[in-house]
PQR file of N, CA, C, O and H, with PARSE charges and radii, in Angstrom:
ATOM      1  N   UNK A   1     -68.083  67.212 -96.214 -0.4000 1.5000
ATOM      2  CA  UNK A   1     -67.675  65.870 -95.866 -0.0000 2.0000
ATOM      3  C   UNK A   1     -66.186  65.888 -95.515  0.5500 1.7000
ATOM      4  O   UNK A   1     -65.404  66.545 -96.202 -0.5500 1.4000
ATOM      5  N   UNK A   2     -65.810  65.228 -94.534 -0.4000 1.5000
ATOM      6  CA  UNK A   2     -64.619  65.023 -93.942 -0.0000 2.0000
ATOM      7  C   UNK A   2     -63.547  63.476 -94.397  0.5500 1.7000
ATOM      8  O   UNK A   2     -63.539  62.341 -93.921 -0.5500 1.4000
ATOM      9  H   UNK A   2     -66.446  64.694 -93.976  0.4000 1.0000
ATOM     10  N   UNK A   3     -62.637  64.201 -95.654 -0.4000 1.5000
ATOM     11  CA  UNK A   3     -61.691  63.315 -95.916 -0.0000 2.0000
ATOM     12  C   UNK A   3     -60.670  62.979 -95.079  0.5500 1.7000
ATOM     13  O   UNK A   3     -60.113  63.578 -94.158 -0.5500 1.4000
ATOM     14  H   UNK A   3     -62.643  65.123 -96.041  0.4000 1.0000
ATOM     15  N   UNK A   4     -60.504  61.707 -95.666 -0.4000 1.5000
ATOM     16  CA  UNK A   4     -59.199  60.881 -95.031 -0.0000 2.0000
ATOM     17  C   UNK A   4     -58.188  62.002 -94.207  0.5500 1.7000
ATOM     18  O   UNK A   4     -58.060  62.125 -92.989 -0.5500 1.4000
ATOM     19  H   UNK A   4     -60.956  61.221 -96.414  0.4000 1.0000
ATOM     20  N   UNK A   5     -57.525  62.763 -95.290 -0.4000 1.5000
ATOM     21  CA  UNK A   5     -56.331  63.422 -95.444 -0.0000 2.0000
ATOM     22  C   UNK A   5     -56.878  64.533 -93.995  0.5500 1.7000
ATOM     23  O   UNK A   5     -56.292  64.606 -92.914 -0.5500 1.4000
ATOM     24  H   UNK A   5     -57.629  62.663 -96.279  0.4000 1.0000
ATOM     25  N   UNK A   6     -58.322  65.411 -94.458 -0.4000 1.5000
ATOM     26  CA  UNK A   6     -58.607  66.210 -93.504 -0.0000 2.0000
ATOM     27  C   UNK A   6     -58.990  65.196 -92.495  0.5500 1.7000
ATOM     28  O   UNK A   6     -60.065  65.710 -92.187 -0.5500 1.4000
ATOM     29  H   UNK A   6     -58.797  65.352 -95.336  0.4000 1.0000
ATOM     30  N   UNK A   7     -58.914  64.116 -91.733 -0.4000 1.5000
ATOM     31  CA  UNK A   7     -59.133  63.530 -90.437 -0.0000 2.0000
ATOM     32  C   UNK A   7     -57.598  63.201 -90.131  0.5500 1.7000
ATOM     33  O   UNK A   7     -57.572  62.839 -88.955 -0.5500 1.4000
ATOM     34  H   UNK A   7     -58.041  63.698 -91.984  0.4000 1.0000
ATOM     35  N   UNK A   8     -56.431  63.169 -90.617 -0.4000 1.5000
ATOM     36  CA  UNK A   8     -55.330  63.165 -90.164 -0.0000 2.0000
ATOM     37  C   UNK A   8     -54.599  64.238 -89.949  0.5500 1.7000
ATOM     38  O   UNK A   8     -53.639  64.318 -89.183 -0.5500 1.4000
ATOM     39  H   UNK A   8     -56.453  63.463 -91.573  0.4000 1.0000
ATOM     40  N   UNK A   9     -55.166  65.292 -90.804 -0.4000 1.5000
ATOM     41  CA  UNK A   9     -54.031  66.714 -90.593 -0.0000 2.0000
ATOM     42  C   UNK A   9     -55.240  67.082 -88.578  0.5500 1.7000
ATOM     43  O   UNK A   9     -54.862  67.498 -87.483 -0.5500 1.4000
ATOM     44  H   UNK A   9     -55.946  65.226 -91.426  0.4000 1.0000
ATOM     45  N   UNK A  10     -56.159  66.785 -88.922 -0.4000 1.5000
ATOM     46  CA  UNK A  10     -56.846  66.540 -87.388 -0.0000 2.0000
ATOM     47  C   UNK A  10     -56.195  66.339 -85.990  0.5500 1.7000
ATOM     48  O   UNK A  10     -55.907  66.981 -84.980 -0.5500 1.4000
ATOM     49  H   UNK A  10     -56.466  66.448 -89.812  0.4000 1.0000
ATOM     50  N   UNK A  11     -56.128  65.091 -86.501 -0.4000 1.5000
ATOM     51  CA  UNK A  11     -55.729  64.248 -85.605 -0.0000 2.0000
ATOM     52  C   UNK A  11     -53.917  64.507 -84.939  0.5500 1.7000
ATOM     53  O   UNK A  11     -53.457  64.263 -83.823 -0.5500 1.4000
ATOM     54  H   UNK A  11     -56.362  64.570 -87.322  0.4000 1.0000
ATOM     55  N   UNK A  12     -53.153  65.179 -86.376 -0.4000 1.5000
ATOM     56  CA  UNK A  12     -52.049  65.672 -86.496 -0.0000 2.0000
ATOM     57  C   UNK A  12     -52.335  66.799 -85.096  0.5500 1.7000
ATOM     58  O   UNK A  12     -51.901  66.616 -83.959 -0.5500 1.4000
ATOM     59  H   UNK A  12     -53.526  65.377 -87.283  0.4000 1.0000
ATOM     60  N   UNK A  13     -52.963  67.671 -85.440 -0.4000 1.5000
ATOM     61  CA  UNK A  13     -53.017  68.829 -84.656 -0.0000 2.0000
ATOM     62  C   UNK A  13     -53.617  68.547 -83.107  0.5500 1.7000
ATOM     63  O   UNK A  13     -53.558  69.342 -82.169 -0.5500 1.4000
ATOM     64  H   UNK A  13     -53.315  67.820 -86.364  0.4000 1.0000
ATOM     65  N   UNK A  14     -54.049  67.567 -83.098 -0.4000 1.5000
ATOM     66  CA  UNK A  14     -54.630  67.763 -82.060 -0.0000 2.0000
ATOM     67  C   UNK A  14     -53.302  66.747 -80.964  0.5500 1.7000
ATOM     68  O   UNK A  14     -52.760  66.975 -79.883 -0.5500 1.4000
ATOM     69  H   UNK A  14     -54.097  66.921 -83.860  0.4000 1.0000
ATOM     70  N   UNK A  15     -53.266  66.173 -81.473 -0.4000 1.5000
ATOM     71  CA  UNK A  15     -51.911  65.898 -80.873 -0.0000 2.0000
ATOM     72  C   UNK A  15     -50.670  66.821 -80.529  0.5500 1.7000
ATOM     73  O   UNK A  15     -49.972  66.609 -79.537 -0.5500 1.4000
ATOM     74  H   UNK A  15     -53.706  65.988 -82.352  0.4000 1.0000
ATOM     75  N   UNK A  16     -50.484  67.672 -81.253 -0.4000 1.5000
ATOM     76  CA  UNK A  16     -49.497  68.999 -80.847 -0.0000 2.0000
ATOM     77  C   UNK A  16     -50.278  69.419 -79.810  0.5500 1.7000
ATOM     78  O   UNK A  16     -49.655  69.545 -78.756 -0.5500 1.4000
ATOM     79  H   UNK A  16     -51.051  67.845 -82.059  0.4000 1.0000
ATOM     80  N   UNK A  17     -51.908  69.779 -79.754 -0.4000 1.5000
ATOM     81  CA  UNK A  17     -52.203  70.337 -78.765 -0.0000 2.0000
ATOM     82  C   UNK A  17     -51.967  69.966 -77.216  0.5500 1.7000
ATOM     83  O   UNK A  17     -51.585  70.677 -76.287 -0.5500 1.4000
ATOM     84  H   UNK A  17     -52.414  69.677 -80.611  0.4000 1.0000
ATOM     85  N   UNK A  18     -52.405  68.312 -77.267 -0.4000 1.5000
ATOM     86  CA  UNK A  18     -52.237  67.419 -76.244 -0.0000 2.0000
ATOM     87  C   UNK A  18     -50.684  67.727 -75.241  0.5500 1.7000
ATOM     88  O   UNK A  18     -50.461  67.788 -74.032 -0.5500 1.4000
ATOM     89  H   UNK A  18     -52.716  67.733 -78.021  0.4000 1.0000
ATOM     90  N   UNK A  19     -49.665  67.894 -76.745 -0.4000 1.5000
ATOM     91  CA  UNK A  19     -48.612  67.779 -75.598 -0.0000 2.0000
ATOM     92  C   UNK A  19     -48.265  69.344 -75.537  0.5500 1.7000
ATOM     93  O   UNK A  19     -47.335  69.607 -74.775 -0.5500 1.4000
ATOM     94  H   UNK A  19     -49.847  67.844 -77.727  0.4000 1.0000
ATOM     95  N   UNK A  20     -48.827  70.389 -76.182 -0.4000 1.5000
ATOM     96  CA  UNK A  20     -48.513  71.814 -75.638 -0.0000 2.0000
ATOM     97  C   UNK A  20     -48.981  71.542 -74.264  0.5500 1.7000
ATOM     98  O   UNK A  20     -48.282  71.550 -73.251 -0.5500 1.4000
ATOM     99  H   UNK A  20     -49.583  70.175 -76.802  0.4000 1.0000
ATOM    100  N   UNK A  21     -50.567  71.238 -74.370 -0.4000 1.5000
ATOM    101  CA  UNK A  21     -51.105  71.923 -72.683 -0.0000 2.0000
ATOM    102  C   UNK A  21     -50.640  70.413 -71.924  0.5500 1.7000
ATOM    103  O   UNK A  21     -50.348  70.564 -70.738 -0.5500 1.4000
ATOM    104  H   UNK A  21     -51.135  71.231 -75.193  0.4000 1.0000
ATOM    105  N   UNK A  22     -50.541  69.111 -72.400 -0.4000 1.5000
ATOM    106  CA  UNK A  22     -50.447  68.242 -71.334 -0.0000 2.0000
ATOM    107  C   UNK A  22     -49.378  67.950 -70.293  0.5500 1.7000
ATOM    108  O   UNK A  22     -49.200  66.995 -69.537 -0.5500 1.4000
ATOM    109  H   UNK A  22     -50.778  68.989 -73.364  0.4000 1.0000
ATOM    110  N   UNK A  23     -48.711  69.116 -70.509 -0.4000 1.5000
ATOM    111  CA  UNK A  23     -48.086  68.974 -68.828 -0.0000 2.0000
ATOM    112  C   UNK A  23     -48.680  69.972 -67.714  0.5500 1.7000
ATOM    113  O   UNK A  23     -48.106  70.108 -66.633 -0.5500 1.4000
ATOM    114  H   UNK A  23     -48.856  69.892 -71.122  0.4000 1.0000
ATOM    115  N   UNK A  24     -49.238  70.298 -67.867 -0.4000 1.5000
ATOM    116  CA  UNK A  24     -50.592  71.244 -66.598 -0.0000 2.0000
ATOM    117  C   UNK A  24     -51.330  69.831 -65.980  0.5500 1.7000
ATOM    118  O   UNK A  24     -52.008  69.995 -64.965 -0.5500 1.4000
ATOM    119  H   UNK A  24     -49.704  70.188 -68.745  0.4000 1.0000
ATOM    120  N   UNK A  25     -51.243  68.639 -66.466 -0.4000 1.5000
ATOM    121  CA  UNK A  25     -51.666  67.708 -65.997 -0.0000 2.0000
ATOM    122  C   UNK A  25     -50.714  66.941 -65.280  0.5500 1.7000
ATOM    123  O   UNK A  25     -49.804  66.229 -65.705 -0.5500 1.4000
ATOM    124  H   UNK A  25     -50.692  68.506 -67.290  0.4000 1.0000
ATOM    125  N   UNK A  26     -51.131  67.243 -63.932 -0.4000 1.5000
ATOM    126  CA  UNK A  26     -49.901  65.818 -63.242 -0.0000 2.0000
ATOM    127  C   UNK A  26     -49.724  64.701 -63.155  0.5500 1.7000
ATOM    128  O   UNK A  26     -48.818  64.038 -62.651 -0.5500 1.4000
ATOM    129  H   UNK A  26     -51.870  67.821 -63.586  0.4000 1.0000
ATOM    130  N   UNK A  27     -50.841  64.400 -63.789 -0.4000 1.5000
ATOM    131  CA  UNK A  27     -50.739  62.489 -63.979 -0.0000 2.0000
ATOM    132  C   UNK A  27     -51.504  61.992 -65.095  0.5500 1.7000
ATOM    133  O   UNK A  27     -52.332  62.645 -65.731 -0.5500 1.4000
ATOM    134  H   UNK A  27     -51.577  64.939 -64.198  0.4000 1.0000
ATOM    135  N   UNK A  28     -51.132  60.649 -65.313 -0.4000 1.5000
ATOM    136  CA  UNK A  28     -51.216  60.366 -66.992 -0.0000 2.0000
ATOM    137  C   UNK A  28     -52.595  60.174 -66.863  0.5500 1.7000
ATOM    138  O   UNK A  28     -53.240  60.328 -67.900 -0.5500 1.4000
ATOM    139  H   UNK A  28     -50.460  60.119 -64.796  0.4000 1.0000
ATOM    140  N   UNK A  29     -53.285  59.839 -65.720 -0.4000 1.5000
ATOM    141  CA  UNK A  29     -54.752  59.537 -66.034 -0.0000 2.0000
ATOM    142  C   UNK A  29     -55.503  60.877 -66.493  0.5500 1.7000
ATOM    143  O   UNK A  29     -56.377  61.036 -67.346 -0.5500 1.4000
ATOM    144  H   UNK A  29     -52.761  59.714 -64.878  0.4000 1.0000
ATOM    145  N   UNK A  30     -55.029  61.555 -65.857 -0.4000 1.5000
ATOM    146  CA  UNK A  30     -55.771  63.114 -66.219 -0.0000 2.0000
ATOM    147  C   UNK A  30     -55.693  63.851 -67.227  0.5500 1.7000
ATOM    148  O   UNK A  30     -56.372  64.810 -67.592 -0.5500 1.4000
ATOM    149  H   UNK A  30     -54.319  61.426 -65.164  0.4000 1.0000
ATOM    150  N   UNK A  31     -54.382  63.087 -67.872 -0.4000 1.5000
ATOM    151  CA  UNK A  31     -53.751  63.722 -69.233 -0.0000 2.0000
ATOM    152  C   UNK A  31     -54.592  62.675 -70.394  0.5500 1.7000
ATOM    153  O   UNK A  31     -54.704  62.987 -71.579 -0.5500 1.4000
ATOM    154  H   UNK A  31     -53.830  62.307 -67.575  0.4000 1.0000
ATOM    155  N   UNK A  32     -55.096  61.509 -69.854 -0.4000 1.5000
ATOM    156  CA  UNK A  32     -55.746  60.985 -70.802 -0.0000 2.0000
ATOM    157  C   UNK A  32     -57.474  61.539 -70.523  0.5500 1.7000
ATOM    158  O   UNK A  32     -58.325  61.836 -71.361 -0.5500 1.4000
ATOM    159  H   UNK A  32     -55.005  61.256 -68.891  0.4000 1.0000
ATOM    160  N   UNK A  33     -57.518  61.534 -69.731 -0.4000 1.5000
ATOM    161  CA  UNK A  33     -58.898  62.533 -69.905 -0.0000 2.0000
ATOM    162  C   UNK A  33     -59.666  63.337 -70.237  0.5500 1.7000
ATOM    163  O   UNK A  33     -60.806  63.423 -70.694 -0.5500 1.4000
ATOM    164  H   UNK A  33     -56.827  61.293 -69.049  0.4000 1.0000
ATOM    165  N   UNK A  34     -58.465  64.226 -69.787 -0.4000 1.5000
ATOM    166  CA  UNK A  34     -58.516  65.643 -70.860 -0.0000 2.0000
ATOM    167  C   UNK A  34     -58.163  64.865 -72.318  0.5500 1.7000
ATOM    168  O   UNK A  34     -59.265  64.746 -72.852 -0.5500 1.4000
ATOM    169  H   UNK A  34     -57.539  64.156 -69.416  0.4000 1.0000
ATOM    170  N   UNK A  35     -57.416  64.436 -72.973 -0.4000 1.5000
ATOM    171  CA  UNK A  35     -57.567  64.122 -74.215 -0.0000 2.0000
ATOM    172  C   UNK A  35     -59.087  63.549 -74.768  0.5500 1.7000
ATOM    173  O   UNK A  35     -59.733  64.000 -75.714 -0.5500 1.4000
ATOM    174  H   UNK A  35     -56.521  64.533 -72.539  0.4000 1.0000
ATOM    175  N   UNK A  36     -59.361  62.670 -74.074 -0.4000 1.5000
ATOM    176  CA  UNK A  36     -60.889  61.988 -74.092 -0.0000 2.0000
ATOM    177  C   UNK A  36     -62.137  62.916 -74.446  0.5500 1.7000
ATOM    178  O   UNK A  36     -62.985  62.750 -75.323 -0.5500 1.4000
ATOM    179  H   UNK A  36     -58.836  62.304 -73.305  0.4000 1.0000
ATOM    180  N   UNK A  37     -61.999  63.988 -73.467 -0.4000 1.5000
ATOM    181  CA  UNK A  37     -62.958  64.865 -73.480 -0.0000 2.0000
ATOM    182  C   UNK A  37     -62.601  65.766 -74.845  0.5500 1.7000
ATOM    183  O   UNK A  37     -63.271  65.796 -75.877 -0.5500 1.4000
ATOM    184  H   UNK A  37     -61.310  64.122 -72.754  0.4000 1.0000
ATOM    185  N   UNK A  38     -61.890  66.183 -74.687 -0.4000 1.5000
ATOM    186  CA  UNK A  38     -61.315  67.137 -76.403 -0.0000 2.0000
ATOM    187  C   UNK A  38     -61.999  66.200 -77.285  0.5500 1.7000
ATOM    188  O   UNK A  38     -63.136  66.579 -77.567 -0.5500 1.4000
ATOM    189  H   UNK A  38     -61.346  66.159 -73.848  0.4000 1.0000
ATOM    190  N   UNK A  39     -61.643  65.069 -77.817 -0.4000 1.5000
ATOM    191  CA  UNK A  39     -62.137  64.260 -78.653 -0.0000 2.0000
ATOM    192  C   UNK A  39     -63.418  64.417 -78.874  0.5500 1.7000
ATOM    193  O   UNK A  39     -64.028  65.016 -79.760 -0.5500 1.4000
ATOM    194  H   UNK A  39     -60.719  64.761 -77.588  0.4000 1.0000
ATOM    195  N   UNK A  40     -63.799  63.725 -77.840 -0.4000 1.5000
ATOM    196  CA  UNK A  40     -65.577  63.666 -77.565 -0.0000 2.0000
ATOM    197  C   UNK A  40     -66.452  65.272 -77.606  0.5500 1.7000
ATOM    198  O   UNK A  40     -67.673  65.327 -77.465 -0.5500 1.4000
ATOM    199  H   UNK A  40     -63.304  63.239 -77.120  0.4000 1.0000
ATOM    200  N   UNK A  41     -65.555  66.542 -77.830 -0.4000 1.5000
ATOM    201  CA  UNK A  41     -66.686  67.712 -78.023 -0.0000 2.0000
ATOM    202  C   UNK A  41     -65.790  67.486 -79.384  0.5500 1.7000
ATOM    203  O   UNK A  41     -64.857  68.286 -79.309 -0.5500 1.4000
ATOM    204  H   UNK A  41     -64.563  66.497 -77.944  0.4000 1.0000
ATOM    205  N   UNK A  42     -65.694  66.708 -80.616 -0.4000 1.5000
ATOM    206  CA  UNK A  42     -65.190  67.291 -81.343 -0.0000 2.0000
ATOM    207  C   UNK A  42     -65.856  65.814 -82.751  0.5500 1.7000
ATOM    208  O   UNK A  42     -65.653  65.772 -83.965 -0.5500 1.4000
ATOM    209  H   UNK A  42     -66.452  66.059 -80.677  0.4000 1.0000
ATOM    210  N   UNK A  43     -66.563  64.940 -81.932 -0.4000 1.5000
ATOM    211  CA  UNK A  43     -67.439  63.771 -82.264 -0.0000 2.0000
ATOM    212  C   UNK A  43     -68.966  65.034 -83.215  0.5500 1.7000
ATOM    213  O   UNK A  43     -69.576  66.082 -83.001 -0.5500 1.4000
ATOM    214  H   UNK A  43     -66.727  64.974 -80.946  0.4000 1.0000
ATOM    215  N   UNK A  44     -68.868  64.038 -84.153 -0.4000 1.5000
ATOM    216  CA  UNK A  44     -69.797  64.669 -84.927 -0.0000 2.0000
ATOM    217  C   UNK A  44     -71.538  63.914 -84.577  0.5500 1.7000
ATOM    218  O   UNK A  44     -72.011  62.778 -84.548 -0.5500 1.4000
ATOM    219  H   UNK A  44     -68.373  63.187 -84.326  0.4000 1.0000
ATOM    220  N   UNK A  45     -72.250  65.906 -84.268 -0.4000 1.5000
ATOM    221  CA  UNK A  45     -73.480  65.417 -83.533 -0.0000 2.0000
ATOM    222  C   UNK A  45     -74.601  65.095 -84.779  0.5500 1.7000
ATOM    223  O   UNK A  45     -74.464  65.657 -85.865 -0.5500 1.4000
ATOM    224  H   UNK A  45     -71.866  66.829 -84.291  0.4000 1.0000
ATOM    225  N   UNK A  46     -75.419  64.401 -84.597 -0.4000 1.5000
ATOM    226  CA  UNK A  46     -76.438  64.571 -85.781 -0.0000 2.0000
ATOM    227  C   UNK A  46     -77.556  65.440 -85.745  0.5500 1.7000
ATOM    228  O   UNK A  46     -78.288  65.591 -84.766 -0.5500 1.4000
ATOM    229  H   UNK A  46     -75.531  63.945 -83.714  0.4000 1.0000
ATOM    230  N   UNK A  47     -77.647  65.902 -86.637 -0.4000 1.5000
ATOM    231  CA  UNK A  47     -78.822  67.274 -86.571 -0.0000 2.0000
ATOM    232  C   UNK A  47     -80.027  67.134 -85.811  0.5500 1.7000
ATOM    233  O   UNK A  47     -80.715  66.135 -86.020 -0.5500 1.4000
ATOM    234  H   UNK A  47     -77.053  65.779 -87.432  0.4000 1.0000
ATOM    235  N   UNK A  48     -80.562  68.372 -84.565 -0.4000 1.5000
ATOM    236  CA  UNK A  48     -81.680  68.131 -83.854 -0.0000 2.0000
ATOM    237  C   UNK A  48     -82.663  68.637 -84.550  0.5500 1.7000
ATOM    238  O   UNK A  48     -82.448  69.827 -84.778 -0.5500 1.4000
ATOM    239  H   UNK A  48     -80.003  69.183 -84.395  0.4000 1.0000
ATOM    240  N   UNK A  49     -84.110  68.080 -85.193 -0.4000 1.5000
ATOM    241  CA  UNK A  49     -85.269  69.166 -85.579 -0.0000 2.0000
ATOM    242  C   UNK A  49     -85.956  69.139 -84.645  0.5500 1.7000
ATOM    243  O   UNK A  49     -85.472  68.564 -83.671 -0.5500 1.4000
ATOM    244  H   UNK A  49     -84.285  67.113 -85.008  0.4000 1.0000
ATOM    245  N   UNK A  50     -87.516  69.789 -84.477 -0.4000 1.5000
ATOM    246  CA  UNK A  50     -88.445  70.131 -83.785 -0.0000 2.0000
ATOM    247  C   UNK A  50     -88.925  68.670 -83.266  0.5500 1.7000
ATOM    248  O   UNK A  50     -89.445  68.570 -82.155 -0.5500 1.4000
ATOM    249  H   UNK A  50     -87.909  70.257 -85.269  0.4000 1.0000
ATOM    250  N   UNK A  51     -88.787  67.852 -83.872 -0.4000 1.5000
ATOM    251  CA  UNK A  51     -89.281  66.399 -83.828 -0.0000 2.0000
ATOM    252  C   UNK A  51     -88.472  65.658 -82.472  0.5500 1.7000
ATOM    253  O   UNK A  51     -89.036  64.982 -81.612 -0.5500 1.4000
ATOM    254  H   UNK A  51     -88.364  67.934 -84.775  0.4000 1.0000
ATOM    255  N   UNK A  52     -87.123  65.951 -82.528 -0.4000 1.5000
ATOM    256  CA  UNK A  52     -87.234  64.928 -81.545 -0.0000 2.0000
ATOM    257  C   UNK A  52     -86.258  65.858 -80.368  0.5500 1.7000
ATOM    258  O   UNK A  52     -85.314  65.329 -79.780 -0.5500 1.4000
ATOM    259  H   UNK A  52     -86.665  66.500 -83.227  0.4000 1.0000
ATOM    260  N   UNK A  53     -86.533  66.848 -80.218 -0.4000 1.5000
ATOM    261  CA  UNK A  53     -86.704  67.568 -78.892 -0.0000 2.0000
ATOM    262  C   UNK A  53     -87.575  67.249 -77.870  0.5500 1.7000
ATOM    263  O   UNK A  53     -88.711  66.956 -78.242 -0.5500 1.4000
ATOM    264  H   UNK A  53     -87.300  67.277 -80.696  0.4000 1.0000
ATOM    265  N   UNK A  54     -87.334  67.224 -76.566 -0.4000 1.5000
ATOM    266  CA  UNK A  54     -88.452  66.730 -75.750 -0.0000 2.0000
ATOM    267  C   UNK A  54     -89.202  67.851 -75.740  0.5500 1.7000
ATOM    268  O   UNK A  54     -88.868  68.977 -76.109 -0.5500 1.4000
ATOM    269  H   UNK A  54     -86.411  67.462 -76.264  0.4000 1.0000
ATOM    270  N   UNK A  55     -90.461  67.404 -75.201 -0.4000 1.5000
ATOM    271  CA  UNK A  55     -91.656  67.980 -75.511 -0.0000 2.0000
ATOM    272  C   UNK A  55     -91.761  69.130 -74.049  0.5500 1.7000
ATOM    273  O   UNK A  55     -92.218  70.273 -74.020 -0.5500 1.4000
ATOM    274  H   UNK A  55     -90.732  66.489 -74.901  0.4000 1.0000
ATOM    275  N   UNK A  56     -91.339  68.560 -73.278 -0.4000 1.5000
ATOM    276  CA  UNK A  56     -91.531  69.795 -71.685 -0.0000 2.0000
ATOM    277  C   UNK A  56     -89.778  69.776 -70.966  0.5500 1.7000
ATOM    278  O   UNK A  56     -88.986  68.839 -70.865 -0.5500 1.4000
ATOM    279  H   UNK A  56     -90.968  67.631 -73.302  0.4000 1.0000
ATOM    280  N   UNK A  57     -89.687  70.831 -70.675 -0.4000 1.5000
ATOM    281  CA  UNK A  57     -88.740  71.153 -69.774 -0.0000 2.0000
ATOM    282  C   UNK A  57     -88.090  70.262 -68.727  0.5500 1.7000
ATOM    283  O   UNK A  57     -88.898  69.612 -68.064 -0.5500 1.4000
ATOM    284  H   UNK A  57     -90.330  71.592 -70.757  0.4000 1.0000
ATOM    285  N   UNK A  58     -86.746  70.083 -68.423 -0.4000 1.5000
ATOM    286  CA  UNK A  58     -86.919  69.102 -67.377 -0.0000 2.0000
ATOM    287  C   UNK A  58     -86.571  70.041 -66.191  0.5500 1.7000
ATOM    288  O   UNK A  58     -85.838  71.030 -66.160 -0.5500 1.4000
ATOM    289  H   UNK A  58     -86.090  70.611 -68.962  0.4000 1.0000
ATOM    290  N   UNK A  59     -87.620  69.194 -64.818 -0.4000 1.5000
ATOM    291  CA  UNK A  59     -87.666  70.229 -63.471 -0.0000 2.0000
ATOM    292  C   UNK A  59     -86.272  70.368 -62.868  0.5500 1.7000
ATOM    293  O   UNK A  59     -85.838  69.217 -62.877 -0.5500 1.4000
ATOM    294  H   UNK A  59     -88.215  68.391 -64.843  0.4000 1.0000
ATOM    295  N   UNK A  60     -85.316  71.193 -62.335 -0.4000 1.5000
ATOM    296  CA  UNK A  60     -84.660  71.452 -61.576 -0.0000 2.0000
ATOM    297  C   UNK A  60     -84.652  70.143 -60.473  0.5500 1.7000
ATOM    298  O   UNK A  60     -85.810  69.856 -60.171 -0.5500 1.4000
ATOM    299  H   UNK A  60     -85.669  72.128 -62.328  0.4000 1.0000
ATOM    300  N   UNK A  61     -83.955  69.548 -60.008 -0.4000 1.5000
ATOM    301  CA  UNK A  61     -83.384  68.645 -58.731 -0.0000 2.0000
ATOM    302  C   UNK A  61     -84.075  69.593 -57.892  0.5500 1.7000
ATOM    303  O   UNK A  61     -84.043  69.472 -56.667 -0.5500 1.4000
ATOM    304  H   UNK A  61     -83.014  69.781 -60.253  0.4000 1.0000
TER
END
């Protein structure tokens, strides 16, 4: 389980990260994007079982 303290030393770090790499970004929209996306692979998924996997493959476009 994820405490307080461990969601700020988090959030701490991930902010150093933001502004190490966020000048490779030339504009603030892109710099908020890339932040967005970091976030969002870092969103906690809820466990998949056999149950609610789809049942067939999906076809290629």
């Amino acid at each position: 389980m994820i405490t307080e303290r461990v969601a700020e030393q988090w959030e701490l770090e991930l902010d150093d990260l933001f502004v190490t790499i966020g000048h490779r970004f030339g504009r603030v929209e892109l710099r908020r994007r890339m932040r967005d996306c970091l976030r969002s692979l870092l969103v906690p998924v809820p466990p998949r079982t056999a149950g609610n996997w789809p049942s067939r493959q999906a076809t290629p476009p």
